[in-house]
N, C-alpha and C positions, 0 to 999 in steps of 0.2 A: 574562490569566486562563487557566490551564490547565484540558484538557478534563477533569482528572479535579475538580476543584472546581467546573466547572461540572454535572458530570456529582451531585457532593454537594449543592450546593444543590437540583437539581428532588428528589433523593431528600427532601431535608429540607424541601421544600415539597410534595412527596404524601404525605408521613406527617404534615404540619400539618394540609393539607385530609381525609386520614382521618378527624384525630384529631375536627376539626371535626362531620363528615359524623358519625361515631359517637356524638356528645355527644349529652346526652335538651335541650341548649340549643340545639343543630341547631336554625333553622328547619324544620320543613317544613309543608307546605300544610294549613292550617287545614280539617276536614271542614265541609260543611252539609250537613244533611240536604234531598233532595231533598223534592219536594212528594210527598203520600200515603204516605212513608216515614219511616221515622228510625232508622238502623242502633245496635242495643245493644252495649255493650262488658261485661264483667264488671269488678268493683272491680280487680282486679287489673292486668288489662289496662293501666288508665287511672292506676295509683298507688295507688288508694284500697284501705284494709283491708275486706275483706266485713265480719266484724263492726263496724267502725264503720259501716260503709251502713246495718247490720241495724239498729242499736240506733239510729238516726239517723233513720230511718222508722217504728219502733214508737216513737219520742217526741212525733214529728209527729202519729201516729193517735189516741196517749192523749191530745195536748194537743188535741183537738178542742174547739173555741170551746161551751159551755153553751148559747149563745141560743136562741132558735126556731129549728128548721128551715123555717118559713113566713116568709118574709122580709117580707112585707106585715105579719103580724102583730109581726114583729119592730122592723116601721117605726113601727107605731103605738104602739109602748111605749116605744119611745126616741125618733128627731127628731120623728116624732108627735106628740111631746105640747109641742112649740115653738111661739110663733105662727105660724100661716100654715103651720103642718105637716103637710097634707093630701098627698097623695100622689097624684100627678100624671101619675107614670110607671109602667112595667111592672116586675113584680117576678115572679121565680120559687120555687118550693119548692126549698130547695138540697135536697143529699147528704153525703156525709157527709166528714169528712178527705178528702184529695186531693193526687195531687202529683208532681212528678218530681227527682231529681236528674242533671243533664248533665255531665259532666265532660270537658275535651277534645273537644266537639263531641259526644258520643256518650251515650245515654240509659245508665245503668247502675241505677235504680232507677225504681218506680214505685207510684203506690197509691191505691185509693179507684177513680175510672172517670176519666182522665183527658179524655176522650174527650167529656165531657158538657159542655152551654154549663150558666152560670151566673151571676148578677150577679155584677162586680167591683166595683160600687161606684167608691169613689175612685182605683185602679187606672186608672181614665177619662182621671184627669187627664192622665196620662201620653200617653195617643194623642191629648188636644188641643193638647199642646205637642210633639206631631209633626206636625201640620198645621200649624201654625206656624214650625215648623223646614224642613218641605218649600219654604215661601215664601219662605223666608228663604233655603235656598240658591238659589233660582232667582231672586231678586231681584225676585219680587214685594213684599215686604218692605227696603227700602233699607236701613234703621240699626232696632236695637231698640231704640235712647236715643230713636229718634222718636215723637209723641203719635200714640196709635192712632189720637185722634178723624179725623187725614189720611188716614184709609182706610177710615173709615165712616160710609155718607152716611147719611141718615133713612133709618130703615126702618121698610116698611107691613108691619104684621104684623095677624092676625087675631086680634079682643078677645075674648077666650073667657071662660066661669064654669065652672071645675071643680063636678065634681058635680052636673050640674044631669039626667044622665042622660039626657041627649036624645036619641034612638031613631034619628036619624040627624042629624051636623052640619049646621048650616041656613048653607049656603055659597051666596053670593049665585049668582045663575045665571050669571052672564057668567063666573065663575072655576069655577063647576062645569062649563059646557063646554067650555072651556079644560085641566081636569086631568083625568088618568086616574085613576077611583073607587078604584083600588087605593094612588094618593097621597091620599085624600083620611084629615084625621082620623077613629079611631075614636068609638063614641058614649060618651057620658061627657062631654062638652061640647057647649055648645051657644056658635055663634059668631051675635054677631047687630051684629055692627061690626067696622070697620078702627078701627085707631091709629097714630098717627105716634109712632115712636119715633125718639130723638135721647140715646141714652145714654152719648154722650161728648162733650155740650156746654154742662154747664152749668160753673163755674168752677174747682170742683175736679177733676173729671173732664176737664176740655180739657188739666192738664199730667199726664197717665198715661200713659207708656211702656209697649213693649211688655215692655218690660225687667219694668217694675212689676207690669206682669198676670203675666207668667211668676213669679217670686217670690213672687207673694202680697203684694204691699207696696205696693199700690193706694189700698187705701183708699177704693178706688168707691165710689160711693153713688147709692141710685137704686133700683127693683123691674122685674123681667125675671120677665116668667112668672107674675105673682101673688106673687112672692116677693121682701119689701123687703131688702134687703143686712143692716139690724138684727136681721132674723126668724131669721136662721142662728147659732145656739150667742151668743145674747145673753147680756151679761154684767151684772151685779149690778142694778140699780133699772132696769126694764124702760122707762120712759116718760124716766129720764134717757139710758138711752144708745140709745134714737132720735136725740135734739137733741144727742149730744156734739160738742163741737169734732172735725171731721176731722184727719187725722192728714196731715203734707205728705207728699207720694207717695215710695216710695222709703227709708222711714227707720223704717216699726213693717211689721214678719209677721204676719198675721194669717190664719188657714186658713178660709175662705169661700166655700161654693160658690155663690153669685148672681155673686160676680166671676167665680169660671171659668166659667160658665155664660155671661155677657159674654164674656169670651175665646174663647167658640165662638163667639158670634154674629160676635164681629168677625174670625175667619181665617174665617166663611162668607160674610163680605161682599169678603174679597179675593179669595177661590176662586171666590164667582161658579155655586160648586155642590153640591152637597152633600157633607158631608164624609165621611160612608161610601165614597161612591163616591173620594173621593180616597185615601183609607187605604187601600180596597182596590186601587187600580190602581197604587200608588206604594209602596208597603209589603206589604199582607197579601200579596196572590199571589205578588208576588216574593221575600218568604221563603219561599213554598210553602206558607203558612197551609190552613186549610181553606177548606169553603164552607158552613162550618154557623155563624159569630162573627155576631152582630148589632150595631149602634149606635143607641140610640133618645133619642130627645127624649122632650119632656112634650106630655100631649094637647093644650097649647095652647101649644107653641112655634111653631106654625104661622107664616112671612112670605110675602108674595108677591114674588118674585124675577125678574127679567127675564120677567115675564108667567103665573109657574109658581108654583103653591103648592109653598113646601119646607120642611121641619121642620127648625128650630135643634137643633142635639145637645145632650142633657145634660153635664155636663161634668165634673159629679162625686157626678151621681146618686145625691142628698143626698136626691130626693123618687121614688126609681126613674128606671129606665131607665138611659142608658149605655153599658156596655160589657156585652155579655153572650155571654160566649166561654169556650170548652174550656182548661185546664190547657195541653196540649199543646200549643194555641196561643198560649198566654201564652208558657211556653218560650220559642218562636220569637220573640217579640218581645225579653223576655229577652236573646233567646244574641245578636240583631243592636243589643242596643247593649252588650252585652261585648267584639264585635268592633267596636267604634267606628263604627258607623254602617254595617260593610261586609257584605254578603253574596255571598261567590264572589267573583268579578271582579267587582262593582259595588257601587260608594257610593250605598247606600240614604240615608243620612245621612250629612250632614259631616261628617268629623273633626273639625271647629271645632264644630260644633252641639252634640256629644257633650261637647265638653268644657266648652263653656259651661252644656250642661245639667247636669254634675257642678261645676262651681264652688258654692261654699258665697257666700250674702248675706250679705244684714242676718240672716238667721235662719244661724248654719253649721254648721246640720245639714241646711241644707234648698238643693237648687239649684234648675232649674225644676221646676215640678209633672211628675210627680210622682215626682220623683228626690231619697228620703232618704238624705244623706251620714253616713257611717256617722265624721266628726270626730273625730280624740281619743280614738275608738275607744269617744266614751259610749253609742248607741244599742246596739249591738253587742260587748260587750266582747272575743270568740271569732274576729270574726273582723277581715281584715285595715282600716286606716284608709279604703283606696280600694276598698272596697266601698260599694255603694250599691244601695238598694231600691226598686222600684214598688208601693206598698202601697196598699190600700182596705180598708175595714172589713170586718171578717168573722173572723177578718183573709184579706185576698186577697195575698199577699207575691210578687215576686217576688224574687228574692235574685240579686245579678250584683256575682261575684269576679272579676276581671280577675286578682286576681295567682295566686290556685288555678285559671284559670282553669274556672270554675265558676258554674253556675246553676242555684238550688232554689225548684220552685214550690213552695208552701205554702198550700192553702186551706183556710180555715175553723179555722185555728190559734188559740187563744184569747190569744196575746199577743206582743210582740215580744221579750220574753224568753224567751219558749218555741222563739221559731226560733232566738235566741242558740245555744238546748242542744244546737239539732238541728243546728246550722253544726258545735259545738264539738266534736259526736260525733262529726260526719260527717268532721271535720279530723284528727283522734285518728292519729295512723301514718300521716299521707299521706305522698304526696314528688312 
């Protein structure tokens, strides 16, 4: 080889790596917003058209959800009026529309007070099948095809009567001096017994995957919290579908929140502690969340745990409680499973978790809670197949484009074809 051909090839291989280095397909290093920040780009900056942003946020504001802005009163006009539909948990007065679009890591739109906590409702789900996921990569969880019931023993929990407005819980003395009064339940129940629960051993419930509970395709059966599994969005002849034949685990979808309310109980009996504290030392901080997001149970999820009163999480805060968090911190949850579980140089989540929690079931619109797969592009018709959503009533949306690389919160939207409009405005001249 002569010097002057080798001399042509480095030229024809720095004008590839250029050509490389200049393409907008360049990798380069994905931004995260540190904690207390989050740097803004303008539409342009990031691809997007400013009037598609504009008209993509005034769509989201006019579609504000009609219901009450009193969420309590909200409760008691709809699940409310269910059996066993007393409310249990804590509810806030929302605000009004709300929301951010992130594009490229970078905030380019926003609206409403992002900044404010507010119930998410079934948005919940989704941070219980990351306490689930955390276990699972760390191999406190073996296999998901394994029966939950191998990883939760009886539990003593405290037998409460909502409503009974009791001036202060009447908690035996040995476990009130045992607990710091600031863990103790608020008044609104009164406890005047233990019980022994065992809500993965009777015949149907002993072959329930973890798999199952994540999906929705359980089929549990059983009451956690005063709340029978039949009580939640009961269907046609009330006393027949108490006693209907179960369904074998694994093979009908069915949306329930007594089961994921079980699905918290049972990642609180692997964790050993409470799951707030696991979300935030394993996830919130380390997206740089804030310190204002709360997670609550119901007055009477109370268990005794390694000698400690601690509150079971709601799970998808069908009766209050939940998740109760800032827009802005929705975002961040958001953008770190857009990034497949990664934030910065660290795997917050698996890449494998990620992508089992977007696999489509028995239902394939639907992967784990609470991750809606956007299939065939029917939920969604604007935007792309492998989108998928964190949603809870309200509607609380979060929207996560992997291929527009893209995240739009949405709260208190009146439908999911309302967000369709506002993806399809907001997509209008991208690149």
């Amino acid at each position: 080889m002569t010097a002057s051909s080798t001399g042509s090839r480095r030229v024809a291989a720095f004008l590839l790596l250029s050509a490389l280095a200049a393409s907008p397909l360049a990798a380069q290093a994905a931004y995260f917003p540190p904690s207390g920040s989050w740097e803004r780009r303008t539409p342009a900056q990031v691809g997007l058209l400013q009037a598609s942003v504009d008209s993509a946020v005034k769509l989201a504001i006019a579609a504000e959800s009609t219901t009450p802005r009193d969420l309590l009163q909200n409760h008691l006009s709809s699940f409310g009026q269910e059996p066993h539909g007393e409310a249990v948990g804590p509810f806030r007065r929302r605000a009004g529309a709300t929301g951010l679009i992130i594009r490229r890591g970078y905030i380019v739109a926003e609206w409403g007070n992002p900044d404010r906590v507010e119930n998410t409702f079934s948005a919940t789900k989704s941070f219980v099948s990351t306490t689930v996921g955390l276990a699972y990569d760390r191999k406190m969880i073996r296999d998901l095809k394994e029966p939950v019931r191998n990883y939760v023993p009886p539990v003593v929990a405290l037998k409460g009567t909502p409503g009974s407005m009791a001036p202060l819980a009447m908690v035996p003395p040995d476990v009130m001096g045992t607990t710091p009064p600031a863990a103790l339940p608020k008044s609104g129940v009164a406890f005047d017994a233990f019980e022994m629960l065992e809500p993965f051993e009777s015949d149907h419930n002993r072959k329930i995957t973890w798999d199952h509970m994540l999906r929705q395709t359980s089929d549990w059966q059983g009451t956690l919290w005063g709340k029978p599994d039949w009580a939640d969005r009961p269907q046609g002849d009330l006393e027949q579908w108490k006693v209907r034949r179960r369904n074998e685990p694994g093979t009908v979808y069915t949306y329930n929140d007594v089961r994921v309310n079980a699905l918290a109980l049972a990642s609180l009996m692997v964790w050993r502690r409470p799951l707030p504290q696991v979300l935030r030392e394993l996830v919130m901080d380390p997206i740089g969340a804030s310190n204002t997001w709360r997670w609550y149970g119901y007055d009477n999820s109370w268990i005794v745990l390694d000698g400690q009163l601690v509150q079971s999480m709601s799970g998808g805060a069908h009766w209050g409680g939940g998740m109760i968090i800032s827009a802005r911190d929705m975002a961040r949850f958001g953008y770190l499973t857009l990034r497949k579980g990664k934030w910065g140089d660290k795997q917050i989540l698996s890449e494998e978790w990620i992508r089992m929690a977007t696999t489509p079931g028995v239902n394939d619109g639907y992967g784990f809670m609470n991750y809606f797969l956007n299939t065939g592009r029917r939920a969604m018709p604007s935007a792309p197949e492998q989108s998928f959503q964190h949603r809870g009533a309200g509607n609380n949306i979060i929207y996560v484009d992997p291929v527009n690389d893209l995240v739009v919160v949405a709260r208190w939207i009146n439908s999911v074809r309302s967000m369709d409009g506002v993806i399809r405005q907001l997509l209008t001249g991208s690149r």
